[in-house]
C-alpha positions as CSV (number, residue, x, y, z in Angstrom):
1,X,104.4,34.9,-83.3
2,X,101.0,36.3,-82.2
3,X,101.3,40.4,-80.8
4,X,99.5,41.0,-77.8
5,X,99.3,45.0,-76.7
6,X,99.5,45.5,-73.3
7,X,98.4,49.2,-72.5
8,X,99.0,49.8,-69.1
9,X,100.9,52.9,-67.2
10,X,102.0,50.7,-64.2
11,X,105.6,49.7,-65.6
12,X,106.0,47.0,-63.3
13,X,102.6,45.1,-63.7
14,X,103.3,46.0,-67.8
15,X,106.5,44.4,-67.3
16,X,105.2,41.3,-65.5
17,X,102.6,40.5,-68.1
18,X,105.1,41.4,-70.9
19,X,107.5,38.7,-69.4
20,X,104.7,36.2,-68.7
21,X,103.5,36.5,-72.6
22,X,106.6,36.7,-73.9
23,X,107.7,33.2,-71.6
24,X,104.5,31.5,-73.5
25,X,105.1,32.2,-77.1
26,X,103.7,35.3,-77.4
27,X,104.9,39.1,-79.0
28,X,104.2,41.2,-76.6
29,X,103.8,45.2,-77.3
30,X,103.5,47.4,-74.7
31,X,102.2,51.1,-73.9
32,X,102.4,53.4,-70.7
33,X,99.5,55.8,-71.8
34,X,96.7,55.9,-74.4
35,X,98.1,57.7,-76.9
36,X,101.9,55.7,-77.3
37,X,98.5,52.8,-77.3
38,X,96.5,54.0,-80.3
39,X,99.6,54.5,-81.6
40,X,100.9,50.5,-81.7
41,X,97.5,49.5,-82.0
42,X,96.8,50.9,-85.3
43,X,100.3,50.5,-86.7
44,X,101.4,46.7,-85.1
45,X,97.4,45.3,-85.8
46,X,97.9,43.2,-82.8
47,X,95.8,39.7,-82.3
48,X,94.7,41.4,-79.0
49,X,94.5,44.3,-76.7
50,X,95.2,43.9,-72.8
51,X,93.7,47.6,-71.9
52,X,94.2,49.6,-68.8
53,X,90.8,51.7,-67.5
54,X,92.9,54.8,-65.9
55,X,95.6,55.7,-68.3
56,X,97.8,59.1,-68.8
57,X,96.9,60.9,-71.8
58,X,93.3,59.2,-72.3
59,X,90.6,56.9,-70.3
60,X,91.1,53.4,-71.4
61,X,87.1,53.1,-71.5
62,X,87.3,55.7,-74.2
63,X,90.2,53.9,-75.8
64,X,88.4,51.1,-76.2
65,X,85.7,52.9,-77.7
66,X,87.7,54.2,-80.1
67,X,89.4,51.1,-80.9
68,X,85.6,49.4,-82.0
69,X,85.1,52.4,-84.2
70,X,88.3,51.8,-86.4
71,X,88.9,49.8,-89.2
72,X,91.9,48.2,-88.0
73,X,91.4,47.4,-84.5
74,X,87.2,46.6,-84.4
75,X,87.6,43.0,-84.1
76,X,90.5,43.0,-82.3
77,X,89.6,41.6,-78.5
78,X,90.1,44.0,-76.1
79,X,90.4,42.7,-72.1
C-alpha cells in the first residue's frame, strides 16, 4: 500500500483527506506540525508529501525546502 504524508495542523481537514486516501487504497500518514512531519517523512519514506504552508513548529515553505535537500525525501512529490 502506497504512504501518503499529510502534514497539516487543521485536524479536521487532516482527518478528511486521511479518510478520503485511506477509502482509495492508499496509507495515509499524518502530522499536525513540522517537526512530528520531518519526523514521518524521513523515517516512513513516503510515495508523497501533502504539505501544509502555516504549520506549528516550522513554515511548511521551509519544510519543503528542507525536504529537497535530504537524501531521503528529494524526490519525493511534495503538493
Amino acid at each position: 500500500m502506497k504512504k501518503i504524508l499529510v502534514i497539516e495542523d487543521d485536524i479536521r481537514i487532516a482527518a478528511a483527506l486521511a479518510i478520503r486516501l485511506k477509502n482509495h487504497g492508499y496509507e495515509p500518514l499524518v502530522a499536525h506540525d513540522a517537526i512530528q512531519g520531518k519526523r514521518l517523512a524521513l523515517h516512513q519514506n513516503p510515495e508523497l508529501i501533502v504539505l501544509d504552508i502555516s504549520l506549528p513548529g516550522g513554515n511548511g515553505l521551509d519544510l519543503a525546502l528542507k525536504f529537497k535537500l535530504v537524501e531521503e525525501t528529494r524526490l519525493t512529490p511534495i503538493i
